[in-house]
N, C-alpha and C positions, 0 to 999 in steps of 0.2 A: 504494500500500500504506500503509495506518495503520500509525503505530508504535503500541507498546504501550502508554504513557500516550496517546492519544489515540482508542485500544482503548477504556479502559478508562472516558475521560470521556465517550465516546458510549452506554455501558451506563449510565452513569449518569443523562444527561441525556435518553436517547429515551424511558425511562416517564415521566420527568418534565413535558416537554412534553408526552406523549398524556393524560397524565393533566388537566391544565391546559385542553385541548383539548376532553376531555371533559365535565369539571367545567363549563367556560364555557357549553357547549352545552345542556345540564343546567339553567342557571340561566335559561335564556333562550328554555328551549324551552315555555314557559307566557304564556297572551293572555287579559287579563282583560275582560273588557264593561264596561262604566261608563253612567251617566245624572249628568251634571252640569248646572249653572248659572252662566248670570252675571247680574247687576242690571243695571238701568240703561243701556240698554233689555236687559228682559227676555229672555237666550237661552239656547235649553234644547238638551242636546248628547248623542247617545248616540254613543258611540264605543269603540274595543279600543286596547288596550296590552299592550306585551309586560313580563313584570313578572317577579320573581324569583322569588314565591313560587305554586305553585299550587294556593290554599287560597282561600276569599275573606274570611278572616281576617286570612289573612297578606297579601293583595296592598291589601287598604283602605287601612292608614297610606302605602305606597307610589303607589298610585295619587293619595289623596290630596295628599300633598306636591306629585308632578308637574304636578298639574291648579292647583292654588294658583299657584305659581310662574309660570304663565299666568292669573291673576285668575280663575280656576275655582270652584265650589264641588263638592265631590262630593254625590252626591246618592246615589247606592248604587251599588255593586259588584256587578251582575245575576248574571257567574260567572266562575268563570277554568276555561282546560280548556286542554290539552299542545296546542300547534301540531304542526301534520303534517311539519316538515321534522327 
């Protein structure tokens, strides 16, 4: 049996976490296409990422960064659409 304050912290905390749960799911549930580069020797990469934003506005600076960070260049953002899970 719960006591009462521990009643009252689990009303508190169970939307909190689903909400958190949600939110996460939410951010993550978008795959964007990409066409990058790298020099020297020349290779050219199409590839998906899961990104936050599902816009291909929003997800270029994102994708961008990522693909840098691996000596990438981006080369354009084909499209981002919601993954099926």
């Amino acid at each position: 049996m719960l006591s009462p304050m521990k009643r009252k912290l689990l009303h508190i905390l169970a939307p909190l976490a689903l909400s958190l749960v949600a939110a996460t799911a939410a951010q993550a549930a978008c795959v964007a296409e990409y066409k990058a580069k790298r020099d020297n020797p020349l290779e050219l990469r199409y590839g998906t990422m899961q990104v936050s934003s599902c816009s291909v506005q929003g997800a270029t600076p994102e994708v961008r960064t990522r693909l840098q960070q691996n000596g990438w260049t981006l080369l354009k953002v084909i499209s981002v659409s919601r993954s099926g899970g």
